[in-house]
Structures are given as C-alpha cells and as structure tokens.
N, CA, C and O atoms as CSV, one atom per row, in Angstrom:
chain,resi,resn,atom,element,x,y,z
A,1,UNK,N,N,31.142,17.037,16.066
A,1,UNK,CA,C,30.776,15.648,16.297
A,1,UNK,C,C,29.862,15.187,15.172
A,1,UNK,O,O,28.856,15.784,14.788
A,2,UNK,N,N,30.314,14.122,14.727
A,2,UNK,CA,C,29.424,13.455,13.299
A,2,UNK,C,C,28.029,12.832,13.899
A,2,UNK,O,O,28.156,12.256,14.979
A,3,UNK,N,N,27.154,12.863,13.520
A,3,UNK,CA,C,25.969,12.111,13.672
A,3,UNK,C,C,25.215,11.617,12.135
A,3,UNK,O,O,25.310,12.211,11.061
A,4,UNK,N,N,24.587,10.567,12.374
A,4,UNK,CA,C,23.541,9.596,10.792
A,4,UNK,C,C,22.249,9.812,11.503
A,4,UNK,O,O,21.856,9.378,12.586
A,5,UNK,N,N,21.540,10.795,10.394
A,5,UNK,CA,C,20.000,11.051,11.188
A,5,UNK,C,C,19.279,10.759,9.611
A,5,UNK,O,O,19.786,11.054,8.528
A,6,UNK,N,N,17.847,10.039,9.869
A,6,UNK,CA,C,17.074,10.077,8.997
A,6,UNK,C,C,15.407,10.421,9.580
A,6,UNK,O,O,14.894,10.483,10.698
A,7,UNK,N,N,14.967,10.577,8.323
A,7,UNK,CA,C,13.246,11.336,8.204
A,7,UNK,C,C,12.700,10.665,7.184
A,7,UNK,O,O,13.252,10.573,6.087
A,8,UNK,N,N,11.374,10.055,7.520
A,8,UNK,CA,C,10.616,9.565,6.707
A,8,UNK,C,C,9.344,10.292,5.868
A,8,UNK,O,O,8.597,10.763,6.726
A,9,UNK,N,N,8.966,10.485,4.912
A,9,UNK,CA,C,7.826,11.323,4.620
A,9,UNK,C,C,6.878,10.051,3.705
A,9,UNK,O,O,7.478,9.367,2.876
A,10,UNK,N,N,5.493,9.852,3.938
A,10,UNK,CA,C,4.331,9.453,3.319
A,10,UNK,C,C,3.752,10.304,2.593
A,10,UNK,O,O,3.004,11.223,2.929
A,11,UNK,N,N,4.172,9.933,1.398
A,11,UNK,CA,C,3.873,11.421,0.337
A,11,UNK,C,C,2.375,10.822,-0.442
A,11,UNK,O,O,1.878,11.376,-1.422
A,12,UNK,N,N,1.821,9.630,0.204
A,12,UNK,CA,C,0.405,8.946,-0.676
A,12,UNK,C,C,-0.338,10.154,0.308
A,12,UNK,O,O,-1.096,11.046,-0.073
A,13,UNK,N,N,0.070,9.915,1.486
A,13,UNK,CA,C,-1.246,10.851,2.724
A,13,UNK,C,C,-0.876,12.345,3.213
A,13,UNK,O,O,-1.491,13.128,3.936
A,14,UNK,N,N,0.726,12.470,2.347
A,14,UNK,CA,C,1.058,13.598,2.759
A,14,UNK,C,C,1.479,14.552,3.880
A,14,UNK,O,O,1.445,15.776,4.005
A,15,UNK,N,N,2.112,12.979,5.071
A,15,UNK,CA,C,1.815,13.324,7.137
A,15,UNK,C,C,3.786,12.122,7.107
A,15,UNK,O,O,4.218,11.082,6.610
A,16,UNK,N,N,4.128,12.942,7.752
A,16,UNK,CA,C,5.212,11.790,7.992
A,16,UNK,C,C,5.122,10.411,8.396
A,16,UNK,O,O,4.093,10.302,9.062
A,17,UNK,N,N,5.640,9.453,8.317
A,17,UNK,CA,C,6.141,7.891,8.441
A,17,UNK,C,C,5.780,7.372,9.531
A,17,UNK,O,O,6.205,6.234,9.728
A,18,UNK,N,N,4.994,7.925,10.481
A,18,UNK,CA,C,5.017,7.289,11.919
A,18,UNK,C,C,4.868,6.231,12.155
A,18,UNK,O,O,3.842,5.747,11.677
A,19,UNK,N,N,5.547,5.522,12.788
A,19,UNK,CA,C,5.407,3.933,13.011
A,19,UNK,C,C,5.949,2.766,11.705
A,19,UNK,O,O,5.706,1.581,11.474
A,20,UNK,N,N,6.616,3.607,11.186
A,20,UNK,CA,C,7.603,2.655,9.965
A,20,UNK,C,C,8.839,1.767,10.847
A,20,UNK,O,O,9.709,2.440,11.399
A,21,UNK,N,N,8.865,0.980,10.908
A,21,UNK,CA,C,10.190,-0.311,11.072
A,21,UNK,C,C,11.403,0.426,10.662
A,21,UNK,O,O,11.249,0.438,9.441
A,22,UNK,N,N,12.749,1.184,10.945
A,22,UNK,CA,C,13.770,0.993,10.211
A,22,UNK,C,C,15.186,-0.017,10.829
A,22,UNK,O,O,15.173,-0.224,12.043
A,23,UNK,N,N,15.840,-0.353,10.373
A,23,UNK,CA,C,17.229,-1.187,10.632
A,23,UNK,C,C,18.039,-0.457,9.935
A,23,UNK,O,O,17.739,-0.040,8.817
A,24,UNK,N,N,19.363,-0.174,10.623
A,24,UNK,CA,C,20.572,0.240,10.257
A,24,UNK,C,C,21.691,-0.688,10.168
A,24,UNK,O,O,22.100,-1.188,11.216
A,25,UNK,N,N,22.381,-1.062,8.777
A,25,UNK,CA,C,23.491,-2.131,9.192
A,25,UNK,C,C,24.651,-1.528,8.795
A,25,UNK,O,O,24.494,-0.543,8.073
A,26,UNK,N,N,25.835,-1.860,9.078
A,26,UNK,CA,C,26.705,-1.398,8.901
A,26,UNK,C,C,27.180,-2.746,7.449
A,26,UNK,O,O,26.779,-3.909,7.478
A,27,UNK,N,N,27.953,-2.242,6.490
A,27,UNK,CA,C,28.318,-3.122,5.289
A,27,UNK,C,C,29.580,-4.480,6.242
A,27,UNK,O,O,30.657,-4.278,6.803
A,28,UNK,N,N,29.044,-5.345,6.105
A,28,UNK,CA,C,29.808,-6.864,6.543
A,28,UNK,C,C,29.275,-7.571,8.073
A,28,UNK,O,O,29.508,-8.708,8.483
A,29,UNK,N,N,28.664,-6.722,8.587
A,29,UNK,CA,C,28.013,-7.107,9.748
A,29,UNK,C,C,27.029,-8.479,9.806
A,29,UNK,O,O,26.333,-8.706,8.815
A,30,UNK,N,N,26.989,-9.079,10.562
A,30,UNK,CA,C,26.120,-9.921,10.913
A,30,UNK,C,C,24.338,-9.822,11.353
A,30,UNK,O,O,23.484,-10.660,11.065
A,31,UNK,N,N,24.156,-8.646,12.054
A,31,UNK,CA,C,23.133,-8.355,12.731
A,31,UNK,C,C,23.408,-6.262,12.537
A,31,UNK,O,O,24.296,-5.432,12.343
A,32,UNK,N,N,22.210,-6.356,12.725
A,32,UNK,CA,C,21.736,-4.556,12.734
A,32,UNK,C,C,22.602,-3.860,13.882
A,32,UNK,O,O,23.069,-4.200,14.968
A,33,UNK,N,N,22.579,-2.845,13.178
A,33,UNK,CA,C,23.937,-2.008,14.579
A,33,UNK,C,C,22.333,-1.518,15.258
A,33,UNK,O,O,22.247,-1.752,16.464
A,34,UNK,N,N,21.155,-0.912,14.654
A,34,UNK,CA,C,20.087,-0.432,15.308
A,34,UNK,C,C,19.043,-0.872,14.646
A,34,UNK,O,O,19.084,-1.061,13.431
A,35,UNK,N,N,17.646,-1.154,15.612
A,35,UNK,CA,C,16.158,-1.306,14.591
A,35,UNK,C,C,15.380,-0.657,15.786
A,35,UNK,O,O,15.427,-0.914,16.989
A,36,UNK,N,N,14.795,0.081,15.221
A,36,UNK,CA,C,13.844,0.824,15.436
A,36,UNK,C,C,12.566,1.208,14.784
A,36,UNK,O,O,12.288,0.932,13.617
A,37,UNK,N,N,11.481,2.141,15.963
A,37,UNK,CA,C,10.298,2.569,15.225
A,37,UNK,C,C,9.913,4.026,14.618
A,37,UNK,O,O,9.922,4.797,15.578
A,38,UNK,N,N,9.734,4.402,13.981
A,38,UNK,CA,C,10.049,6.224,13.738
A,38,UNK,C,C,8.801,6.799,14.558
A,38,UNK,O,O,7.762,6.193,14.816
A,39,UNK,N,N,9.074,7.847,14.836
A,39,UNK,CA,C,8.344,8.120,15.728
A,39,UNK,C,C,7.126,9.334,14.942
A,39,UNK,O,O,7.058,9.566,13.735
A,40,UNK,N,N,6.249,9.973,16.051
A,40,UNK,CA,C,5.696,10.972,15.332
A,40,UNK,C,C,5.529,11.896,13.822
A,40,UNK,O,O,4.814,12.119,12.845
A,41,UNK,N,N,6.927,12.240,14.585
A,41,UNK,CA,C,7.146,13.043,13.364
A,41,UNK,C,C,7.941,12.387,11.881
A,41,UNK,O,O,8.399,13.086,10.977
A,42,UNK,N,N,7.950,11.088,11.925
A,42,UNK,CA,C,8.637,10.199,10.971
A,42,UNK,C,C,9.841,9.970,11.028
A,42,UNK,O,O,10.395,9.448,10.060
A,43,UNK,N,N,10.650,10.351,12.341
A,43,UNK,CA,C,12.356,10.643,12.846
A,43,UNK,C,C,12.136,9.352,13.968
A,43,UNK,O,O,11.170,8.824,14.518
A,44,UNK,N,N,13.761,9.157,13.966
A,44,UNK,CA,C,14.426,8.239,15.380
A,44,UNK,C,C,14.445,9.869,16.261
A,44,UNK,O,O,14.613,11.059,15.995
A,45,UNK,N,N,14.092,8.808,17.688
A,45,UNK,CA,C,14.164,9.437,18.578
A,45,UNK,C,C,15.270,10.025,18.957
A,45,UNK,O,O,15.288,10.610,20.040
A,46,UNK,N,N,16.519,9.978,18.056
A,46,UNK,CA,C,17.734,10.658,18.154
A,46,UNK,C,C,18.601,10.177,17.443
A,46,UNK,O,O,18.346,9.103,16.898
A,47,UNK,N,N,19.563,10.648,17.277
A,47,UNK,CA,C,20.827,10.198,16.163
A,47,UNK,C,C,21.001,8.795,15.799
A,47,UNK,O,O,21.154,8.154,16.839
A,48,UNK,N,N,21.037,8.162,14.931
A,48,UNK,CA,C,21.012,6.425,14.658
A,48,UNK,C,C,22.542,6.295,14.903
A,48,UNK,O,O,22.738,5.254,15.530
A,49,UNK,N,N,23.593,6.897,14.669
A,49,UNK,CA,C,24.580,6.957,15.146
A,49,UNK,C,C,25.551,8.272,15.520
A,49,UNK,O,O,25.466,9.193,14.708
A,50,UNK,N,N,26.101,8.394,16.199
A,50,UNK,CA,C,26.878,9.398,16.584
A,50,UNK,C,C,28.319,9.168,17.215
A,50,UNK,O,O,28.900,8.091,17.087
A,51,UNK,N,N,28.957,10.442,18.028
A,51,UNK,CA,C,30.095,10.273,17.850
A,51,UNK,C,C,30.910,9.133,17.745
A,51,UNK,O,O,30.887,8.616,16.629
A,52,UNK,N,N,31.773,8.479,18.761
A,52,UNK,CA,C,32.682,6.792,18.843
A,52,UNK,C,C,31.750,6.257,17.574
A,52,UNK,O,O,32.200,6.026,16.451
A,53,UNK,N,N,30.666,6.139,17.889
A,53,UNK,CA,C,30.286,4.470,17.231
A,53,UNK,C,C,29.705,5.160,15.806
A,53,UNK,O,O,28.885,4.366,15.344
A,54,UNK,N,N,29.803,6.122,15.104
A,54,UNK,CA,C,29.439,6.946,13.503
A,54,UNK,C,C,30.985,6.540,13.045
A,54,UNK,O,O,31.886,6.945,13.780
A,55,UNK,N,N,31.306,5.839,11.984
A,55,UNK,CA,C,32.738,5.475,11.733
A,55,UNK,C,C,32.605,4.922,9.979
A,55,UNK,O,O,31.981,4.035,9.397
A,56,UNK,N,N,33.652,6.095,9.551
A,56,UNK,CA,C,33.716,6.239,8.193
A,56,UNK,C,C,33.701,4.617,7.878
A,56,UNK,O,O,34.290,3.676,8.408
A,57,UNK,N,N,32.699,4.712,6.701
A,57,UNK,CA,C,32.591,3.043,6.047
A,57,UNK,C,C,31.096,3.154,4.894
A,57,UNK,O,O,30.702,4.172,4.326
A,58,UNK,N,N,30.515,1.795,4.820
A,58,UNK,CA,C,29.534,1.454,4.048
A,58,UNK,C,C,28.212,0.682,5.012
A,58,UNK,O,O,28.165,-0.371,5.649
A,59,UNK,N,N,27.173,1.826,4.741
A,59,UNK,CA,C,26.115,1.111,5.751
A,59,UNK,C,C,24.713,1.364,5.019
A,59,UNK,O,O,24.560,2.252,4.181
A,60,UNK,N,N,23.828,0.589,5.382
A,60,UNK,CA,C,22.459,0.309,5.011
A,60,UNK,C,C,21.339,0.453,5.480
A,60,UNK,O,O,21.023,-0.407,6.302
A,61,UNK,N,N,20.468,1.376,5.226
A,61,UNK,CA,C,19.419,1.659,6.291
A,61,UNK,C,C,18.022,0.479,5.298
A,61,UNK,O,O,17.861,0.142,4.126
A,62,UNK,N,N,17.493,0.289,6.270
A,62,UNK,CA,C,15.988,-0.931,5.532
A,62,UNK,C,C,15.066,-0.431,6.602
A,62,UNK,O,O,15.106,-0.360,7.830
A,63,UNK,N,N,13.919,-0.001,5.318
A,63,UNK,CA,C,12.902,1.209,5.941
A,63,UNK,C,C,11.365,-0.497,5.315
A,63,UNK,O,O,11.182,-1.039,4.225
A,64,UNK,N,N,10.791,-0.666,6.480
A,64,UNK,CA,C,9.613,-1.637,6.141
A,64,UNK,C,C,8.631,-0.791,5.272
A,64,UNK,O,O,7.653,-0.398,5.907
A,65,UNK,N,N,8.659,-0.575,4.496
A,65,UNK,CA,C,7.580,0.117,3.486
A,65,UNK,C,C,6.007,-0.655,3.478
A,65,UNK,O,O,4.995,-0.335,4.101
A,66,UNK,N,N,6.210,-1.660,2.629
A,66,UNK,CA,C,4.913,-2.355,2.854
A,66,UNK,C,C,4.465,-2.784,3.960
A,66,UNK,O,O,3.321,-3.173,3.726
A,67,UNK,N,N,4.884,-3.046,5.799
A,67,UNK,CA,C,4.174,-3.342,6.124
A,67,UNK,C,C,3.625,-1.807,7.087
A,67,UNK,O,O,2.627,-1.827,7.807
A,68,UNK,N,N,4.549,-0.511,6.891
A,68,UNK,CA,C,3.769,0.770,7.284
A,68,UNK,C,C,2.596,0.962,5.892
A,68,UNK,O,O,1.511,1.514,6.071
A,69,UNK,N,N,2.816,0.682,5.194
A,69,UNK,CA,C,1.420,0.956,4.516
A,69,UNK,C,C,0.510,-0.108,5.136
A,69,UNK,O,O,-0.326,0.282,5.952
A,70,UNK,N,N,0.582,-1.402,4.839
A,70,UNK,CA,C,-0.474,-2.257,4.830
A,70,UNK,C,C,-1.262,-1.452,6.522
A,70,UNK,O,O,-2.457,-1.265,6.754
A,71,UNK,N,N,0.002,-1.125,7.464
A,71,UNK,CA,C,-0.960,-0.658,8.857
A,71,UNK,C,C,-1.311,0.828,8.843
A,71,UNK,O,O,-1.665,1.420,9.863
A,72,UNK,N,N,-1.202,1.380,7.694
A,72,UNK,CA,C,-1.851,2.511,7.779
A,72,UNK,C,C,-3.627,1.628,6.716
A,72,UNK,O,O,-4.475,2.398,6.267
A,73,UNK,N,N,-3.683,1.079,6.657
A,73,UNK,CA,C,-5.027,0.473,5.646
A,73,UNK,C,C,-4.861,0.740,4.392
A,73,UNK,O,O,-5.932,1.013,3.851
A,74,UNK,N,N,-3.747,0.784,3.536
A,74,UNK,CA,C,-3.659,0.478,2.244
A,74,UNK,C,C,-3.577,-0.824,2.038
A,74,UNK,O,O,-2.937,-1.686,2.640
A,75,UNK,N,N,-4.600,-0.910,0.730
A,75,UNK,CA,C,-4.728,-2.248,0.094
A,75,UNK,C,C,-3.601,-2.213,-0.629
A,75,UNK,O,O,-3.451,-1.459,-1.591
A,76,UNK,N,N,-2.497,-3.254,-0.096
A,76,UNK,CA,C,-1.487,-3.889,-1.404
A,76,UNK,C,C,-1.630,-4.969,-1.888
A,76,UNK,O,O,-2.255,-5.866,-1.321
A,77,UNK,N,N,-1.079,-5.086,-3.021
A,77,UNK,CA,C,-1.347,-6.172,-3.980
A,77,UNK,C,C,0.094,-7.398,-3.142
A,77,UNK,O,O,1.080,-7.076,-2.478
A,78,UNK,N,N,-0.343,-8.622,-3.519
A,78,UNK,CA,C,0.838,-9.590,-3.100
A,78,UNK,C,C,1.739,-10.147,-4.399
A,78,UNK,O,O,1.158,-10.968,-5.109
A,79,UNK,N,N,2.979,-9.811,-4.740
A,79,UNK,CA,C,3.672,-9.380,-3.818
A,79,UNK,C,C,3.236,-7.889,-3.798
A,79,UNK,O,O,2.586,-7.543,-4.785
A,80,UNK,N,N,3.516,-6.782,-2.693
A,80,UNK,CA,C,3.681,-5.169,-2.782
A,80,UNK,C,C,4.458,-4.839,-3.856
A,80,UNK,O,O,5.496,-5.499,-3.904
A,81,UNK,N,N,4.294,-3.965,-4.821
A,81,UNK,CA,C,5.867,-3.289,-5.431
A,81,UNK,C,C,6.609,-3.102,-5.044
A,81,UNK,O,O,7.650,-3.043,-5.699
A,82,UNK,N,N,6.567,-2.843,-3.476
A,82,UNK,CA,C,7.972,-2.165,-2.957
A,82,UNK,C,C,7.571,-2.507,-1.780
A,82,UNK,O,O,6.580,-2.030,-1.228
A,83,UNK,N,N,8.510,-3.585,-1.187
A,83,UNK,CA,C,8.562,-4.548,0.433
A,83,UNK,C,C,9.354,-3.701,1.594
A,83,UNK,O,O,8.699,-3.047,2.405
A,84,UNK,N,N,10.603,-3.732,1.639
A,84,UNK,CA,C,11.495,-3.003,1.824
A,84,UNK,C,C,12.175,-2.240,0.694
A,84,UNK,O,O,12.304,-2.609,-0.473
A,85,UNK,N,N,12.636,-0.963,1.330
A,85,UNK,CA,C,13.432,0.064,0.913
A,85,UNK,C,C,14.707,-0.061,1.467
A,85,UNK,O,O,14.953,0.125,2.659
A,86,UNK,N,N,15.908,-0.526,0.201
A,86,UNK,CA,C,17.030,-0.294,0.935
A,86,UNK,C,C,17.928,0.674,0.294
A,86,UNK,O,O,18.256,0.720,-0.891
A,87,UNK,N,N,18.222,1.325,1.117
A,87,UNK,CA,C,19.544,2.708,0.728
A,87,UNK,C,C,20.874,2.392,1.692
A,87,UNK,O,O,21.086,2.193,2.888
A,88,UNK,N,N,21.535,2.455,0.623
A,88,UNK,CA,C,23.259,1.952,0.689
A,88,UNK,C,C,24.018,2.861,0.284
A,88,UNK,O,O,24.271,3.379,-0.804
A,89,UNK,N,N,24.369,2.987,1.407
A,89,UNK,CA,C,25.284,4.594,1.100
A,89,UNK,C,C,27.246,4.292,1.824
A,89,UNK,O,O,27.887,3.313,2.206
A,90,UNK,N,N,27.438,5.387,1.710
A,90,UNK,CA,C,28.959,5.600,2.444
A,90,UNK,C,C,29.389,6.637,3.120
A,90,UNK,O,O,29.580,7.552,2.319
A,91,UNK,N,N,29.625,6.939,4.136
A,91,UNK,CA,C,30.092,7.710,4.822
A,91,UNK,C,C,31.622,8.011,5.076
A,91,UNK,O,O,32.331,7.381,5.861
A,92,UNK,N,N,32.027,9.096,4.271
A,92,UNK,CA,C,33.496,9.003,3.964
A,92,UNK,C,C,34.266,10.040,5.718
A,92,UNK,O,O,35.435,9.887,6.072
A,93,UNK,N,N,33.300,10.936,6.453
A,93,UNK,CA,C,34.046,11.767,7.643
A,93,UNK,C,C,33.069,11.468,8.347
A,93,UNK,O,O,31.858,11.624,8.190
A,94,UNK,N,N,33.868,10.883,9.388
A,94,UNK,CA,C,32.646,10.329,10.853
A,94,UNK,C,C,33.059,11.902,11.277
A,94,UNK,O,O,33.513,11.711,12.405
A,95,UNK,N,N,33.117,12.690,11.141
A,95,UNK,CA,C,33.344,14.262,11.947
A,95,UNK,C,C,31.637,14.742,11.294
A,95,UNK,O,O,30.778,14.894,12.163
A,96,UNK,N,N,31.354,14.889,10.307
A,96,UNK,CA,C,29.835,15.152,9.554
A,96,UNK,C,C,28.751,14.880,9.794
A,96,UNK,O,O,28.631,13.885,10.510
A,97,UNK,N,N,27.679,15.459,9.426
A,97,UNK,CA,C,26.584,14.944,9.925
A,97,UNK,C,C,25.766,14.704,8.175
A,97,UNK,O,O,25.516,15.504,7.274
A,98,UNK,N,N,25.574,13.349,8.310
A,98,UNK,CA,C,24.892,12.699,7.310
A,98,UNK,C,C,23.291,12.650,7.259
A,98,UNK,O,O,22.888,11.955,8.192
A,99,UNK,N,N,22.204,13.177,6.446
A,99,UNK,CA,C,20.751,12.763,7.143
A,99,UNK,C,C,20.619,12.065,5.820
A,99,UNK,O,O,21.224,12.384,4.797
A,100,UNK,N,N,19.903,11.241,5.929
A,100,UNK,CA,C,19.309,10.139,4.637
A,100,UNK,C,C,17.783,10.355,4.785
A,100,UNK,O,O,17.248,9.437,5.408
A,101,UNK,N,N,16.992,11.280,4.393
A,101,UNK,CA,C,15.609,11.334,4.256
A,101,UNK,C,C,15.243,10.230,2.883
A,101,UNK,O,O,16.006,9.709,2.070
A,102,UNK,N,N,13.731,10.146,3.039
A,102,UNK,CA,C,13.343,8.863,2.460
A,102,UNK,C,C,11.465,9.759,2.095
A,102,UNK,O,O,10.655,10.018,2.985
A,103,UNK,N,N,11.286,9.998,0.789
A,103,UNK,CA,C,10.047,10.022,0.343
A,103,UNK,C,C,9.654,9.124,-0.146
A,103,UNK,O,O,10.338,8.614,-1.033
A,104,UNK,N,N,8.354,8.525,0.226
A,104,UNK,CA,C,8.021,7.340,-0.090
A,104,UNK,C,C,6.074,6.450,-0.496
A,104,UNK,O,O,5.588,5.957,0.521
A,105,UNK,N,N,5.324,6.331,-1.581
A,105,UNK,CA,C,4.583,5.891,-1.186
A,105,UNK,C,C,4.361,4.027,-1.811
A,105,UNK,O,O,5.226,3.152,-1.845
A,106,UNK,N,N,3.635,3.983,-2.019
A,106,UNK,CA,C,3.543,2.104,-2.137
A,106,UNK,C,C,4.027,1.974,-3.732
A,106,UNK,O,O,3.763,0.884,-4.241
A,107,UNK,N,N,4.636,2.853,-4.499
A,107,UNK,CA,C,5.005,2.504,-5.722
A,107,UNK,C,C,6.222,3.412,-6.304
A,107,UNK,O,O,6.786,3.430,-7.397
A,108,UNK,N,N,6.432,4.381,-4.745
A,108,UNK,CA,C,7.958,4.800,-5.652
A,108,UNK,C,C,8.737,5.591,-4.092
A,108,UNK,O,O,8.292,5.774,-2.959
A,109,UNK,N,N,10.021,5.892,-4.724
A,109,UNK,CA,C,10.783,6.295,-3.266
A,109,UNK,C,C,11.903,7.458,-3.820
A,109,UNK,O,O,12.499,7.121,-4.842
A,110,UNK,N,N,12.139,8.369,-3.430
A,110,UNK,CA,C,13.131,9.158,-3.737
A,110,UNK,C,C,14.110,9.418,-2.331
A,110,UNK,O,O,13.485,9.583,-1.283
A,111,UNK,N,N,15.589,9.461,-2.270
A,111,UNK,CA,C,15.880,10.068,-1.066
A,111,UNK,C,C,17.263,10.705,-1.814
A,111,UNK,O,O,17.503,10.544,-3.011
A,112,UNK,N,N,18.048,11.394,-0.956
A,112,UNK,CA,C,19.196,12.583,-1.496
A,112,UNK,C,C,20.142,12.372,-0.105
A,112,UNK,O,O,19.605,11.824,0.858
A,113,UNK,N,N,21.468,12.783,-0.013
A,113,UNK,CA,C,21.787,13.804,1.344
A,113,UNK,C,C,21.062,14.696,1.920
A,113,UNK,O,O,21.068,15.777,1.331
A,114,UNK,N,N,20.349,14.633,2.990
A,114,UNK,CA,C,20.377,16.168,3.408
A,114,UNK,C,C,21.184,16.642,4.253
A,114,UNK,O,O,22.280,16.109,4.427
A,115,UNK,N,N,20.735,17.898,5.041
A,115,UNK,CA,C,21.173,18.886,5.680
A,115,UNK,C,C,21.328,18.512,7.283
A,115,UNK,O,O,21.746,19.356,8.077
C-alpha cells in the first residue's frame, strides 16, 4: 500500500518543526486535498495520503516557514527570505511510499526522497 509522509526539521534550533502549517495540493486542483499542523515530533499525525486517495500524478506540499519561525520568536526581516516553502514533486507508483522531508531555517531549505 502506497502512502506520502513528510518530516520537518528546524536546523536554526536543531528540535523538529512543531507547530509548522503544512498544505498538500494535488497539481490542477482548486483547494488543498489536506492542511494541517505538524505535530511534536515535526510529522502529520499520519500518512498525508494513502491507499485509494495516494494516486500517481503532480502534487505540492506548502510548509509556512516564516510564520513557524516568527512563533518560535525569531526576528524576521519584512519581507522574510523565505515565506513559504514550496516542493513540487511527482509521484509516478501510488503502490510506494514517498516521504518528502524538509530541512529548514529562515534563510535556506534542503529536502530529497526519503525512506
């Protein structure tokens, strides 16, 4: 069974993402298939999508960057360098499991496939 899981890491404080904003869209959609808050450990409380509704295509996760910093008490400048984070990816086998991790602090972002 395919599942889309992501993880956030705060690499300024070095503690995962807790309480970051994310939205998941699927590419042509109107509105977010999901928005959510990350939890503790910088994760959705479970798969952002899975089996039926995980379906090979083009989708977009938008991670609120600047306003989890501004509420962790970082001073940003207006505009922030970096408002939202968006990663646009493709998912070619809804059978797979896709994770989109996201390192991130108020001036730069790295993310890969993971595991």
């Amino acid at each position: 069974m395919g599942q889309l899981t992501t993880h956030v890491l705060d690499t300024m404080h070095g503690r995962p993402a807790a309480g970051m904003a994310v939205a998941l869209w699927r590419q042509g959609d109107s509105a977010p298939l999901r928005e959510l808050v990350l939890n503790a450990d910088g994760r959705a409380d479970g798969p952002l999508l899975s089996a039926a509704a995980l379906q090979a295509g083009r989708y977009r996760l938008v991670f609120a960057v600047a306003d989890y910093f501004r509420g962790a008490g970082v001073a940003l400048p207006e505009p922030p360098f970096l408002g939202d984070v968006v990663i646009e990816f493709g998912l070619a086998d809804a059978a797979a499991h896709y994770h989109v991790p996201l390192l991130v602090s108020p001036w730069s972002y790295s993310t890969y496939r993971g595991s």
